[in-house]
N, C-alpha and C positions, 0 to 999 in steps of 0.2 A: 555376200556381194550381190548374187540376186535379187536377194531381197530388196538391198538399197533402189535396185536399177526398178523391180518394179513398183515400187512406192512413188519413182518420178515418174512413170512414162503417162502418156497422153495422148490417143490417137483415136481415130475417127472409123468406122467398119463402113463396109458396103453399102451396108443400109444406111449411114451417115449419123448412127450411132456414137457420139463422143463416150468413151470409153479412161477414165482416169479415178487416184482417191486420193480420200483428205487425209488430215493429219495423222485422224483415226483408221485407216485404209478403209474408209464407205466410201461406196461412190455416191455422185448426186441425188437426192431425191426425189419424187415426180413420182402422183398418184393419180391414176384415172379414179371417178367417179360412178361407179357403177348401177344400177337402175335393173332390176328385175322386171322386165313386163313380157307378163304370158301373150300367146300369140292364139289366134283362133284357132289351131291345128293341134292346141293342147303345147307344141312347144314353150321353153322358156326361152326368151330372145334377153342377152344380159347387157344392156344396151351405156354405151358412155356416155353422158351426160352433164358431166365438169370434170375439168383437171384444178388437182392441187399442188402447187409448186413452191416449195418454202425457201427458194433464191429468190422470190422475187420478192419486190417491198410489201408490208404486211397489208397490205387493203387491198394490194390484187393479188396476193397469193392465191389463196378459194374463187376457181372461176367456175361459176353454172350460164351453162349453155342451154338457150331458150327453147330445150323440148319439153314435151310433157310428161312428168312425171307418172309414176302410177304407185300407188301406198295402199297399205293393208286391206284387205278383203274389194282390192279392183278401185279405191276411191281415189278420186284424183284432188281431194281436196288433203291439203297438207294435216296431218293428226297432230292432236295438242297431246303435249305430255310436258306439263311442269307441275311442281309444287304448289307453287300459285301462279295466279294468272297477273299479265304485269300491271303495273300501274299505270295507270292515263295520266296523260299531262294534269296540271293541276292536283296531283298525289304524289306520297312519299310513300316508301317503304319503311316498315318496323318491321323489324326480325322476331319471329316467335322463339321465346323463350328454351333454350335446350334442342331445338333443332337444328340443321344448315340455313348454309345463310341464301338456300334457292326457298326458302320458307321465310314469308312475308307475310303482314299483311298492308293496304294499302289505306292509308290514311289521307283523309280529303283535307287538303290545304283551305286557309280561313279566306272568308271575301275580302277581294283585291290584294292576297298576295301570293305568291307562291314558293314553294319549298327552293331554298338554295341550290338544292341540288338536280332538279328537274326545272328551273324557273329560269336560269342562266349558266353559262358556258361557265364552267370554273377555270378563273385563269390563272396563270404559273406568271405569277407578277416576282422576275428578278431584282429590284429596286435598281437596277444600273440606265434603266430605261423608263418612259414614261407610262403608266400601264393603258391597254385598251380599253374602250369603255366595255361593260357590261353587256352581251349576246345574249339575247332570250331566244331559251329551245324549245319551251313548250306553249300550249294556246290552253286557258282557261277559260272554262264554257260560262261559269258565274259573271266575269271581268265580258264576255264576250256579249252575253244577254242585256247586261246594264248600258252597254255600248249602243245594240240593238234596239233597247228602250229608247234610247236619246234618236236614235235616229228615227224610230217611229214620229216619235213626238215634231222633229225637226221636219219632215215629210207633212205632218197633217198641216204644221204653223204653214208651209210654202205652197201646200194647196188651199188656203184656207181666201176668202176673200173679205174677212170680217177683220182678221189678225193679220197685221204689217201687209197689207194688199200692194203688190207688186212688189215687194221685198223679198228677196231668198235668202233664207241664212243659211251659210253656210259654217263646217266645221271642219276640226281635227282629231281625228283621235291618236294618241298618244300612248302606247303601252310601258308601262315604267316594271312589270317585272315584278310585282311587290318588292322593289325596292326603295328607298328613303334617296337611294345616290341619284337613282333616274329621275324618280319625281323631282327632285331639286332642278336638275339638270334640262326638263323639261318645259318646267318654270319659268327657269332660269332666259331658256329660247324662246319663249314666248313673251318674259317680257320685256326683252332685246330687242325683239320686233327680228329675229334670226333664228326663222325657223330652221328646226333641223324637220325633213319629214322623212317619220319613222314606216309610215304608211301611202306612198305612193300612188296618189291620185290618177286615173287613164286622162282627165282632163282637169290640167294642172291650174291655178291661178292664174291670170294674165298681169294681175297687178298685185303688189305685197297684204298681205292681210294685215288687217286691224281688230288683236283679241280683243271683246269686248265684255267677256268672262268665260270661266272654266269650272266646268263642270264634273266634279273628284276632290278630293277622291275616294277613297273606298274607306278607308282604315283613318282611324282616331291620329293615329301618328304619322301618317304620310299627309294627311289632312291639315297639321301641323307645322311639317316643312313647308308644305306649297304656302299655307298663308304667312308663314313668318317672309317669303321671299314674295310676295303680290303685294303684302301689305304697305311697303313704302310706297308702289305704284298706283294702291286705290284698284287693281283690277279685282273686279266678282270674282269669288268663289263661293258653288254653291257646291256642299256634299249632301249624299243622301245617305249616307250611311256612316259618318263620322258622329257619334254619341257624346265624345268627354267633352264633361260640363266646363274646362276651358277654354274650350273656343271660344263660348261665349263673355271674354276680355276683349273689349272693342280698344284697350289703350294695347293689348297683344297684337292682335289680331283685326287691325279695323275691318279688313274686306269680307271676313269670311261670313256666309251663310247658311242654311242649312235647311234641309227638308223633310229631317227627322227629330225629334224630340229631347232636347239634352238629357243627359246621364242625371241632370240635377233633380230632374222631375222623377227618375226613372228607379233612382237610388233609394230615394223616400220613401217611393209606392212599395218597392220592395220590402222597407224597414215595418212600414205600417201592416203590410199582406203576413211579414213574419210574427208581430203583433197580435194581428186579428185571431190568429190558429192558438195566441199562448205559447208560442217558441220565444222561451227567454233567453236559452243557452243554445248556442248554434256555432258550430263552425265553418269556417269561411275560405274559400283559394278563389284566386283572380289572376289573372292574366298578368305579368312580369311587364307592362307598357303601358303608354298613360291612360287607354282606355280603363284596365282593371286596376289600376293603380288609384287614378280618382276618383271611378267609381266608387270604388271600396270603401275609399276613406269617407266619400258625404253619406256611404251607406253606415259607418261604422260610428259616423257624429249622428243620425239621425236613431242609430239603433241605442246610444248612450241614454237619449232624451226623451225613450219611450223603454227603459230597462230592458234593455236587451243585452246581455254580455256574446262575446265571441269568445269561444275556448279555445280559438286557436287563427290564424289567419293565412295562409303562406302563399304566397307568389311561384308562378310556373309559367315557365314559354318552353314551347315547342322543341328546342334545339336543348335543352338544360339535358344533362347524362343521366343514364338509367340511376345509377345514387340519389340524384335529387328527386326523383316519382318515387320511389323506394322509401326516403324519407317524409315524402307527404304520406304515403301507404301506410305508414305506421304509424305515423300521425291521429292518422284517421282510426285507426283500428283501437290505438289507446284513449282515443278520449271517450268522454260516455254524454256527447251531445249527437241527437238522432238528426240531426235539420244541418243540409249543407247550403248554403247561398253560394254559387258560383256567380263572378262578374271575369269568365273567362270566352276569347274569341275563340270562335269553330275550331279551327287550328290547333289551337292548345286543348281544348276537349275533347277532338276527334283521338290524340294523342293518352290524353288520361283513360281513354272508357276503354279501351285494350288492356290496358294494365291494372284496372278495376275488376275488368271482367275478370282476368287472369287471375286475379287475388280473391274474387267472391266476396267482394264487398257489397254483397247486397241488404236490403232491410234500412240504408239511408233516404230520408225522404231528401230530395233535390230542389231547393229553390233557382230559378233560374233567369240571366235577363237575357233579352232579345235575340242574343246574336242565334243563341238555339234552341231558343223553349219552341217553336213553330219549325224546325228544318227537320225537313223529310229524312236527310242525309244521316244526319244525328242518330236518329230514329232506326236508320236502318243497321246501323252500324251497332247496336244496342242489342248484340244476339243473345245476351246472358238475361237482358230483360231487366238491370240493375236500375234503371230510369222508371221505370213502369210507376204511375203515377205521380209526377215531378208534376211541379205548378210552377209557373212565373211569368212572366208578364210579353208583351208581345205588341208589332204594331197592329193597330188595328186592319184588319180582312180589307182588301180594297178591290177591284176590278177595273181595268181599263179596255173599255171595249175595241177590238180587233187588235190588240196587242200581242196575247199568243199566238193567232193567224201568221202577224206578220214577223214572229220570233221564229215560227217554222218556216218559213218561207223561206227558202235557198234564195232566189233571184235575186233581193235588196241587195245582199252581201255583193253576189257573184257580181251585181251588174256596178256596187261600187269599188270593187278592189278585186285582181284578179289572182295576186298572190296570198291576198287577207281568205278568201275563198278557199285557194288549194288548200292551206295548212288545216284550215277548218272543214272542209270536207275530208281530209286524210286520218285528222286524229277525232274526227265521229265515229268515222266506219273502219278506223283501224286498215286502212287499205292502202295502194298507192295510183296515183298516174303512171302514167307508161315512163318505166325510166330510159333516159338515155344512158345509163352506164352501167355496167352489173353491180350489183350489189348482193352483200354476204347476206343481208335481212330479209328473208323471203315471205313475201306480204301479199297478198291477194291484187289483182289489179282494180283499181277505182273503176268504174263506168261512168258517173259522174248524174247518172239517174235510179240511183240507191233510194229508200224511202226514208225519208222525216223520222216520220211518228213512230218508227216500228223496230227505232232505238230506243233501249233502255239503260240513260245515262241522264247527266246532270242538266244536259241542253235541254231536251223535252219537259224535268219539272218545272212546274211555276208556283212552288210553295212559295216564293220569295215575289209575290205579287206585289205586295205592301213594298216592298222598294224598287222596284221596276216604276210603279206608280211616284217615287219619291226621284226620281230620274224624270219623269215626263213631268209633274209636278216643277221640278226646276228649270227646264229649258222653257217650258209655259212661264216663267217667271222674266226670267231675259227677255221674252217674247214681247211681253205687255209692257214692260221699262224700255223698250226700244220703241215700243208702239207711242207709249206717250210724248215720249222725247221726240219723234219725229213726227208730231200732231198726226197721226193718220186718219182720216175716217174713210173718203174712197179712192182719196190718194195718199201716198206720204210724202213729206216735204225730205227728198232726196238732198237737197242743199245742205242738211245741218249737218256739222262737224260732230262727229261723236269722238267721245271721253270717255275712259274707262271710269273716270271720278263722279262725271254727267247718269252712267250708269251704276253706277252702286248707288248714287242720291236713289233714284226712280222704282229700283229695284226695293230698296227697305220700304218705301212708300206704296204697293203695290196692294190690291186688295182685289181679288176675283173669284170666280166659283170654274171650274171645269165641266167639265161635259157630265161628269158623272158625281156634280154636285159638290166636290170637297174646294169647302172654303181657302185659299192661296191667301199667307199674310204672313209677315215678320215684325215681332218686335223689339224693343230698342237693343237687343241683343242679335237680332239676327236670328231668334228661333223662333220656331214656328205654335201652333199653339197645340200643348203635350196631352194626348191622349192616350192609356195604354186597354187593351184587353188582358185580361186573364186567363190562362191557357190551362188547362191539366189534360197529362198524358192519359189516356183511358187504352186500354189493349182490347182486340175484339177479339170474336171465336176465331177468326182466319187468320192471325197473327199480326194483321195491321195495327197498327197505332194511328189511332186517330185523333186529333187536337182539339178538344173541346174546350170553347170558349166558356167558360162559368162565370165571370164576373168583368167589372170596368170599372179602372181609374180615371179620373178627371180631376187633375188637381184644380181647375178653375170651379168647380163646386165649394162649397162653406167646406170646414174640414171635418163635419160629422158623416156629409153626405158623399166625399172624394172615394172610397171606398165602397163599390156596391156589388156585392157577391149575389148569385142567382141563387134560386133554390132547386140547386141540379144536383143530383148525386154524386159527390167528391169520389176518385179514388187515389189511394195513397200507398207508398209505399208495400211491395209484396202485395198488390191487388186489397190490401185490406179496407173498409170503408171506415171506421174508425180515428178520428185523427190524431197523430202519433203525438205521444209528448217529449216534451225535447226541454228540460227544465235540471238546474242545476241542486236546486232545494226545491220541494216540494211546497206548496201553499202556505205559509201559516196559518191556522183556523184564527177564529174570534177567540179571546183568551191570551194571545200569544202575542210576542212583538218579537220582532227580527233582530238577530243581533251577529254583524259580521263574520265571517270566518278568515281570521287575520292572515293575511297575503294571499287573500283571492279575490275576485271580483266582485262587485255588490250583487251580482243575483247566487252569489252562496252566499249563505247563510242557515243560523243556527234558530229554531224556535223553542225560544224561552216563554216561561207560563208565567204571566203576568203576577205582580206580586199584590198580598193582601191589600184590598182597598183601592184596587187599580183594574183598570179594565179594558178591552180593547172589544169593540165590537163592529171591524170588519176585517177583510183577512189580507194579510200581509200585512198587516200594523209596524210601523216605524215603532210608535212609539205606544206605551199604556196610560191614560187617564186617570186620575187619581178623583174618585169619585167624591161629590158634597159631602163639608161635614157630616152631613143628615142620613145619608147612604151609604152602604156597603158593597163591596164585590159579592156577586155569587157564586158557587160552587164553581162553574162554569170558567169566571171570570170575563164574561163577553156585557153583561148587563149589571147596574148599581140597583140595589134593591134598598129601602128603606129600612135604617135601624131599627132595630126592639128595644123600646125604650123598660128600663128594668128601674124598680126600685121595689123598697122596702114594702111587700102587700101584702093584705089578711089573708092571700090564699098560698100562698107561701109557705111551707113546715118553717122557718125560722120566725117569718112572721105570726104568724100562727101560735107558736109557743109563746112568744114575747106576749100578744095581744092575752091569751090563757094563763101569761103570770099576773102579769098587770092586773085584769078580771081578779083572777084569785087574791092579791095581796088587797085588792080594794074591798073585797069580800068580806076578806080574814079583818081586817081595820074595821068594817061595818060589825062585823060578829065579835070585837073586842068594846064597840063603844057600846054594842048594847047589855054586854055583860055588865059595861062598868054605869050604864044608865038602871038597870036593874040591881045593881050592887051602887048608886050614889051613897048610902046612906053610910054607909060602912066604911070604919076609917082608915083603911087602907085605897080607896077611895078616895077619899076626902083629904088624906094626907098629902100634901106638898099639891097646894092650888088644883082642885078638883077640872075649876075652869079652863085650868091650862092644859091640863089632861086633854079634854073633850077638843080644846081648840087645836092641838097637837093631833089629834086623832084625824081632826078634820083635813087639816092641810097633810098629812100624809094618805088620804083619800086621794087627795087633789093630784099627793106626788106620782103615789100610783095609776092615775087615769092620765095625768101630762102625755107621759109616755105613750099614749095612742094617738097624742096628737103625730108624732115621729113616725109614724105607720101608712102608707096612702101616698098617692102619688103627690107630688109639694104642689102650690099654689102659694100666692101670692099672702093668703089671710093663715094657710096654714104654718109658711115660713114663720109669719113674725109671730102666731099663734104659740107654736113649740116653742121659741127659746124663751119669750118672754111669760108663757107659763110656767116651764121650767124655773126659770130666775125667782119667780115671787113666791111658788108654793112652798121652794125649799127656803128661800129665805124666810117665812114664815113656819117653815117649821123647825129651823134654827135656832128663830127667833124665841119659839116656847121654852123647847131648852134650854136655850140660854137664861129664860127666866127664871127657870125650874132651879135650874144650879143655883143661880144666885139666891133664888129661894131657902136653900137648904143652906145656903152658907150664911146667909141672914139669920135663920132661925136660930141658928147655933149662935150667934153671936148678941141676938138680942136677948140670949135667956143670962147673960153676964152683967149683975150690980149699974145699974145707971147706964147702959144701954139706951139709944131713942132711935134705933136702927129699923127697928118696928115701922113705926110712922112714915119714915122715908124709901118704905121698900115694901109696901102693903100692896093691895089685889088693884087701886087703879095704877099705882106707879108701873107696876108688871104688865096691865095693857097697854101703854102710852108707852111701854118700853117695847113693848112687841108693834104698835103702831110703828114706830117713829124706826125702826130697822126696818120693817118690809117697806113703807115710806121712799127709804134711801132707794132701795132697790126700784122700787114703783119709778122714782124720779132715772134713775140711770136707764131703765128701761122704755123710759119716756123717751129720752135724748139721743137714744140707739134707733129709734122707729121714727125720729124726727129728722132725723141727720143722714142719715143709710142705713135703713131697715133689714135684714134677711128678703131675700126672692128667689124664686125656679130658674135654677140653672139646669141646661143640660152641660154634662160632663162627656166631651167627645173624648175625653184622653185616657181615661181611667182604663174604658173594656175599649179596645180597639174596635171591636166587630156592634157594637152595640153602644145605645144611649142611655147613660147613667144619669137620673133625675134626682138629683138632691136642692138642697138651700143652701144656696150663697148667704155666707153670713153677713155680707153689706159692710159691716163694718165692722173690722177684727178686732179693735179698740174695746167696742161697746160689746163683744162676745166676748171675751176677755176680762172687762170690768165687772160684767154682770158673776162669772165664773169666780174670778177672784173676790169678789165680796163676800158672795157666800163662803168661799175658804177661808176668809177671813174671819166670820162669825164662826165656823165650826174650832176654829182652830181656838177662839177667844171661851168657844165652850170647852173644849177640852180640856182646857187650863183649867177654869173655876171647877168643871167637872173634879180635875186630879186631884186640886186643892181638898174638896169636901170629901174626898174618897173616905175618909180614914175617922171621917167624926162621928161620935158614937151612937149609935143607932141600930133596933133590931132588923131593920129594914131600911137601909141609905143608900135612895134612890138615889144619888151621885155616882155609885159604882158601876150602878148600871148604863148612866148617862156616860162613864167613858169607855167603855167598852163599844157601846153604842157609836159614840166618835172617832174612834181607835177604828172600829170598820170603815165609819164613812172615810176617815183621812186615808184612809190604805185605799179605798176602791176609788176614790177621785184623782188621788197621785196614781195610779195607776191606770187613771184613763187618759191621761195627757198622751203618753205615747203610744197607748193602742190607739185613741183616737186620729193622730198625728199619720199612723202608718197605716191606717185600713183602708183600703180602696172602697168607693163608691158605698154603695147600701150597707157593707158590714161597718163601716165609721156610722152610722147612723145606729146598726144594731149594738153597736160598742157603747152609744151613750144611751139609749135604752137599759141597754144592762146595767151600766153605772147609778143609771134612776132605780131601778127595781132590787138595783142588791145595795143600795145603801137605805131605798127604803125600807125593804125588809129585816136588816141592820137594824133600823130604829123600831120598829117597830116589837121585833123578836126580843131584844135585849131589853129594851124596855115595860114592853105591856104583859110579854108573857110571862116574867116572873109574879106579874101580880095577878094576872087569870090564875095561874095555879093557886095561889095561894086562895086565892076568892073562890077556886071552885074543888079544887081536891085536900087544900087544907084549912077549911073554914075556923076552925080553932085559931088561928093566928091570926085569922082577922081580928083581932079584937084593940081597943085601945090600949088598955096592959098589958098587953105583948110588944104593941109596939113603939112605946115608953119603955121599953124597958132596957135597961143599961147594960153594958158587958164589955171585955175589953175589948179594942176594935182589934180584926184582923189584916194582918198585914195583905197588903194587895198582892 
């Protein structure tokens, strides 16, 4: 029961003490804030300096009371202790991998926009209600400098007495947040002629303004929106930092302009730079928007048309989840092309080189365009050193004099906006003004006479000079199309009505030079005229990165000369001087022709060795040549070298032998007539027509020597030489035999009772009879050299590697006739031969006559098809042979039974021997 009673009670003590508890029986909370500050007397004085009371609502729970604190070793300035230091506006945080999430690091948001989550109020939009627009929390120095640029430039045009004299132009600026909803939205009020002002003037308009163009915005795709929403109205828009080669669609886009160099010029230089080095195979990541998106693609049409393949391409924005960098990281790791082309904005890069570092991707060389191959920021943020040597393109270096004077310079700002001011002097110096309310965030107080230069942050660089100048560059532009529209020279005609449509005419038309010389002009597109430098990263001994310019693009040069690299010492990749190859096949030599690797892209490929007879001699050959009849491939296959022409020669061992038989059988025939001219008398001699003998002897001389005509390279005299002495000598020597025989078979029949076979078959009939046979032949031999002769062909088909010199027989007919006659007469002697075989006689030359024939008909049937099948020279040595072994056939069978007899058995020569009778023997 006590208990209960004291769980309720509730009373107040002397001291005025409320005294009660909660559900939990605690009583209230309430904590002093204690504060240690020693005292000069050596005491410790424990001094209160906030209470904490967690009944109250949570933003004034923590109250600190405005004494002075005192911290570690006497210091009264507050000590840092965090993981990391925070992020400034215009940065996000990335959590390091595997530690707390008070471990960060801070990645710098891309030009003109800012991280979601530091860049605008995140609202708790319940759809039951309308939602509020967009609250920007943070101030970007980038966004802020480009502002400060224009208003330079807007400053000089309104002191100027040469430009719009007595005119001031005035402006707006407009902060959209890197958002696409604001910019719209922004547009939208301006070209309503309902201004919203975001930026609160101390001396407001008297009268409604008239935009007469806008200058933004930053990004390819907010650049986008604004012109898609100006463009019905005809109002300017000039960006200086909007790249995709879309804009330049005047049926999209009519108002839009621009003071930087499209992506289309920027895209190509890139394809050609990758080119120049020999990076055939390359892979490639871009920006997930339409800056990397176009770019990519006119890089990837322009990399097709100069063989360039991409092994791989993927899109990334900034916001995509750790999975997807995860899968380009392994992307990258698996493929084996050394060369990255990135067309990615700051934002999405500053986001990748964290996550590279982390991984130790290094040993890539980096192709790069504009938005970071020149940013300091980049640069700095590259602790692992994975960029060190990247090259890519960049705008060219510019200067605008008293520009960064007047970018440091507090007073323009302070004295045109007083709250534009505070937030920009608060998040330079990380301080505050003197607040009117406590607050939990304990910040150093502002004095508001802090120094400029003597921060090291975004504001102070001016590596982004080249568009600062592209900022002052476009308000100059407005400047001069208002000047002409309002005729000015030392007055203006204040009366004319201006028109946003009056001014976009003036503005395309505009043509001037600046203080500091760069030509101002657009054309029919709205860009201006594309110039890029070449940049490569070089590291020095003190760990700077410094950007050395090496070479310039000017696509307005012829296209051998657009591309002009210095002669500066490159460095590349891992400091190496070396340039790195990045190729998917290897060269083809000379020899060789490319031949695909089916389901890959045309810069893989296989090299094939060029086949027999085909040649290729320069490297990467499509295709191999198939070298002149007349020529050969070499060893090599890169060069045609002229055939060896080959034929039948005396130096030759086949030739050689052939020309040593021939010799020899012509010999052996001279050394049988002179036996039988030394032995005429004798009537083994004299038997069966002595003269036919001798003249038999002769034309087998002839037979034997023909055959050299076969020998020697052909000509013209020597084609029809060979066959048409072949033809006559053998027909002539057919032709004796054939006398001979019939000689013998005469004899015999004129020694039978009233016989006159004698008279009609004597020593002239037997030459009129050998006349009038070789005759036939002489005439058919006539009509074959009259009609189509034999002549020097070459034979490219026989030896592939080589020229086969033989005779075309001209006319296969008259080869043919000539061949078959003579088998006609042998074949007519063989018969009479057989016939006489058997008539009696000690000595019947008939028998020997067909044995004689029996060889020739065997070795001439038997050269039809060796001849038919012998390639080149051995068909010529096959009828060689068929000459020399049918002459020596005739010759051997014939003459040397009667040499022997004449020389080793002289007893038999005698006429009574060879009269003399016996029965005959069977053959």
């Amino acid at each position: 029961m006590v208990l209960q009673h004291i769980r309720k009670i509730h009373f107040t003590t002397k001291e005025g003490d409320e005294v009660y508890f909660n559900e939990n029986g605690d009583p209230a909370a309430k904590y002093e804030i204690i504060n240690w500050q020693p005292r000069e007397n050596g005491i410790m004085e424990f001094v209160t300096v906030g209470l904490y009371d967690p009944s109250l609502v949570p933003e004034k729970q923590l109250n600190l009371q405005n004494k002075s604190l005192i911290w570690a070793r006497n210091s009264k300035q507050v000590p840092v202790s965090v993981c990391s230091e925070k992020c400034p506006p215009g940065t996000r945080k990335v959590l390091q991998k595997g530690r707390p999430v008070c471990c960060y690091d801070c990645i710098r948001c891309a030009e003109g926009e800012i991280s979601n989550i530091t860049g605008w109020k995140d609202r708790k939009d319940s759809y039951m209600n309308k939602p509020l627009p967009l609250q920007c929390t943070s101030l970007n120095f980038r966004d802020l400098q480009f502002a400060q640029a224009m208003l330079f430039a807007i400053e000089e045009i309104n002191n100027s007495t040469d430009l719009l004299p007595g005119i001031s132009v005035g402006y707006k600026i407009y902060d959209i947040c890197g958002s696409d909803a604001r910019s719209i939205g922004a547009t939208l009020a301006l070209a309503n002629g309902n201004e919203i002002v975001s930026v609160p003037s101390k001396a407001p308009c008297t009268r409604p303004a008239h935009v007469q163009a806008i200058i933004g915005a930053t990004s390819s795709s907010k650049s986008i929106a604004v012109s898609t929403v100006t463009g019905p109205f005809f109002i300017p828009v000039i960006s200086y930092f909007a790249t995709c080669a879309c804009l330049s669609d005047k049926t999209k886009y009519p108002s839009f302009l621009r003071t930087i160099p499209s992506d289309y010029y920027q895209s190509r230089a890139l394809a050609h730079l990758v080119k120049h080095f020999g990076w055939t195979w390359v892979g490639a990541i871009r920006s997930n928007d339409d800056y990397g998106n176009k770019g990519m693609a006119t890089f990837t049409e322009t990399a097709q048309q100069l063989g360039i393949c991409l092994e791989y391409s993927v899109p990334f924005f900034r916001t995509d989840p750790s999975a997807k960098i995860q899968r380009i990281i392994d992307i990258i790791k698996a493929s084996t092309s050394k060369v990255i082309v990135t067309f990615l904005a700051r934002a999405d890069f500053h986001v990748l080189i964290h996550e590279f570092s982390y991984h130790n991707l290094s040993g890539y060389q980096w192709v790069g365009s504009e938005t970071w191959i020149f940013d300091s920021q980049t640069a700095e943020m590259d602790i692992h050193h994975i960029l060190d040597g990247s090259i890519g393109l960049s705008i060219p270096k510019a200067h605008v004099t008293g520009l960064r004077e007047f970018i440091l310079n507090e007073k323009p700002l302070n004295s045109s906006n007083n709250e534009l001011f505070i937030e920009f002097w608060e998040t330079l110096f990380n301080c505050k003004f003197t607040q009117s309310t406590p607050s939990s965030d304990i910040q150093r107080e502002c004095t508001g006479h802090e120094d400029v230069t003597g921060v090291q942050n975004s504001f102070i660089d001016m590596s982004l000079m080249p568009l600062f100048n592209n900022v002052y560059k476009g308000v100059y532009a407005v400047a001069h199309a208002l000047h002409n529209i309002l005729s000015c020279n030392k007055t203006c005609n204040k009366s004319v009505q201006l028109d946003p449509f009056m001014v976009l005419q003036h503005i395309r038309k505009i043509h001037f030079t600046t203080k500091e010389g760069d030509e101002v002009y657009f054309n029919e597109n709205g860009d201006p005229a594309a110039k890029y430098e070449i940049i490569n990263w070089q590291p020095r001994e003190n760990g700077i990165m410094e950007f050395v310019t090496v070479g310039l693009y000017d696509p307005s040069l012829v296209p051998e000369k657009q591309l002009n690299l210095q002669n500066k010492s490159l460095i590349w990749a891992r400091n190496s001087k070396q340039v790195p190859v990045s190729v998917c096949s290897e060269k083809c030599p000379p020899g060789t022709r490319k031949v695909l690797q089916k389901g890959r892209p045309v810069c893989c490929y296989d090299c094939i060795r060029c086949a027999e007879g085909e040649i290729s001699n320069i490297t990467d050959s499509v295709t191999c040549v198939r070298c002149l009849p007349e020529f050969w491939s070499n060893e090599r296959r890169d060069a045609c070298i002229k055939k060896e022409a080959v034929f039948l020669s005396y130096e030759e061992i086949m030739g050689a032998l052939l020309t040593a038989a021939s010799v020899f059988g012509a010999h052996m025939t001279i050394g049988v007539i002179l036996i039988f001219f030394k032995y005429r008398k004798t009537p083994i001699v004299r038997a069966n027509n002595s003269e036919l003998s001798f003249l038999l002897l002769f034309s087998l001389i002839l037979c034997f020597l023909c055959s050299l005509t076969f020998i020697g390279e052909p000509s013209d005299w020597s084609c029809m030489l060979r066959h048409v002495a072949f033809g006559i000598t053998f027909v002539l020597c057919i032709s004796c035999l054939l006398g001979k025989t019939m000689v013998v078979l005469m004899a015999f029949r004129a020694t039978r009772p009233g016989s006159n076979v004698q008279k009609w078959f004597g020593q002239t009939q037997q030459r009129l009879c050998v006349t009038a046979f070789t005759l036939i032949q002489i005439n058919i031999c006539i009509i074959w050299l009259t009609t189509s002769p034999p002549f020097p062909f070459k034979n490219f088909k026989e030896i592939k590697d080589k020229i086969t010199l033989e005779c075309a027989l001209g006319s296969a007919v008259g080869f043919w006739a000539v061949l078959g006659y003579i088998g006609l007469l042998a074949i007519l002697c063989f018969i009479f031969a057989f016939l006489a075989r058997k008539l009696p006689d000690n000595f019947n030359e008939a028998k020997f006559i067909t044995f004689s024939m029996l060889i020739f008909c065997a070795v001439w049937i038997t050269f039809v098809p060796a001849y038919v099948s012998s390639p080149g020279k051995f068909s010529v040595a096959v009828e060689i042979f068929a000459i020399l072994a049918s002459s020596f056939g005739l010759l051997i069978c014939i003459f040397i039974p009667k040499c022997y007899i004449i020389l080793m058995k002289p007893e038999k020569n005698t006429k009574k021997y060879m009269m003399g009778k016996k029965a005959p023997n069977s053959l």
